[in-house]
C-alpha positions as CSV (number, residue, x, y, z in Angstrom):
1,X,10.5,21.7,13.0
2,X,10.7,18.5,14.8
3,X,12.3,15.0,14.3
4,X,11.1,12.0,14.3
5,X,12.4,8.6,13.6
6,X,10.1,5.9,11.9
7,X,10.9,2.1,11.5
8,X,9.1,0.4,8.8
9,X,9.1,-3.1,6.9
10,X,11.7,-3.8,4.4
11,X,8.1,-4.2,1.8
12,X,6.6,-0.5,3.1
13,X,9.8,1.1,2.8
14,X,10.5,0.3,-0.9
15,X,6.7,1.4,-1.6
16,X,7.4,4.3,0.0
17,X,11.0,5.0,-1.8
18,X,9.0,4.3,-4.8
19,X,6.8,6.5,-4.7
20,X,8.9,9.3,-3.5
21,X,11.0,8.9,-6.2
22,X,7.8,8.8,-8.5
23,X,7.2,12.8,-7.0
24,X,10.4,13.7,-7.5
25,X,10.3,13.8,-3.2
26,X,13.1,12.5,-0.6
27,X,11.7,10.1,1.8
28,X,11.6,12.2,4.5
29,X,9.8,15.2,2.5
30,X,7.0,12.5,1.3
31,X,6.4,11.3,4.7
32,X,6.0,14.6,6.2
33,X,3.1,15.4,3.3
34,X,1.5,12.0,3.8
35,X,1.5,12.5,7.6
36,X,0.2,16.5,6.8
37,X,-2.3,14.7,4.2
38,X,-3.9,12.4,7.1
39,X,-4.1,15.3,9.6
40,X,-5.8,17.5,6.9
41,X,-8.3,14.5,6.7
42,X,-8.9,14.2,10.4
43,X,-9.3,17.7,11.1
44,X,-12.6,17.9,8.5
45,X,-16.2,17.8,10.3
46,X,-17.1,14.3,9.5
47,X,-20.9,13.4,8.9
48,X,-22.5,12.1,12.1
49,X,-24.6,9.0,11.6
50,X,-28.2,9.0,12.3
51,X,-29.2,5.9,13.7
52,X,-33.0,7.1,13.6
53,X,-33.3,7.9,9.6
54,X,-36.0,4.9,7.8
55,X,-36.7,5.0,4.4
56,X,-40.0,6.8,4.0
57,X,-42.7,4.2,3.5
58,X,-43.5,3.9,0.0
59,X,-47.5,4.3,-1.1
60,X,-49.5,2.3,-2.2
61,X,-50.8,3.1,-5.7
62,X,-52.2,-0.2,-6.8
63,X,-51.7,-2.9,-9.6
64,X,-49.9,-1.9,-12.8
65,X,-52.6,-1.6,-15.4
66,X,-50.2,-1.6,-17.8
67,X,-49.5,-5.9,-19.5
68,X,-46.1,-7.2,-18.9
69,X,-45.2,-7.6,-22.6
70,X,-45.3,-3.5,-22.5
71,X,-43.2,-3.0,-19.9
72,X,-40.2,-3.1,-21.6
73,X,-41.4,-0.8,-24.0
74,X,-42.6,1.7,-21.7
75,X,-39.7,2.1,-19.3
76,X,-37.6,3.2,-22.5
77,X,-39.8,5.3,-24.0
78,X,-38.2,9.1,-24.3
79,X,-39.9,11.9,-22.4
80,X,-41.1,14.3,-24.9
């Protein structure tokens, strides 16, 4: 196992203490799973965006026959 020092902010470093203390973890052991977390992470595939993808074009199905005072009505109606 290697060694490494770290230098952090006064504020970061009482998080970190914190929440060590909170996992019943030193500071070194909660930094070493926090840095093994992150790698984890990193080492999953991540989805490549596709710049090309459009929303399919929607169709055109002509005016809503049905009036405006029953739409309410008709979107909560159950599916029987």
């Amino acid at each position: 196992m290697k060694r490494a020092e770290v230098q952090l902010p006064d504020t970061i470093y009482q998080q970190v203490e914190g929440l060590a203390a909170q996992f019943h973890l030193t500071v070194p052991e909660f930094l070493c799973q926090a840095a093994e977390q992150i790698v984890r992470r990193q080492a999953r595939p991540q989805p490549k965006p596709n710049g090309e993808w459009r929303f399919p074009e929607g169709r055109r199905l002509g005016a809503f026959r049905a009036p405006v005072g029953d739409w309410r009505l008709l979107a909560n109606e159950a599916a029987d």
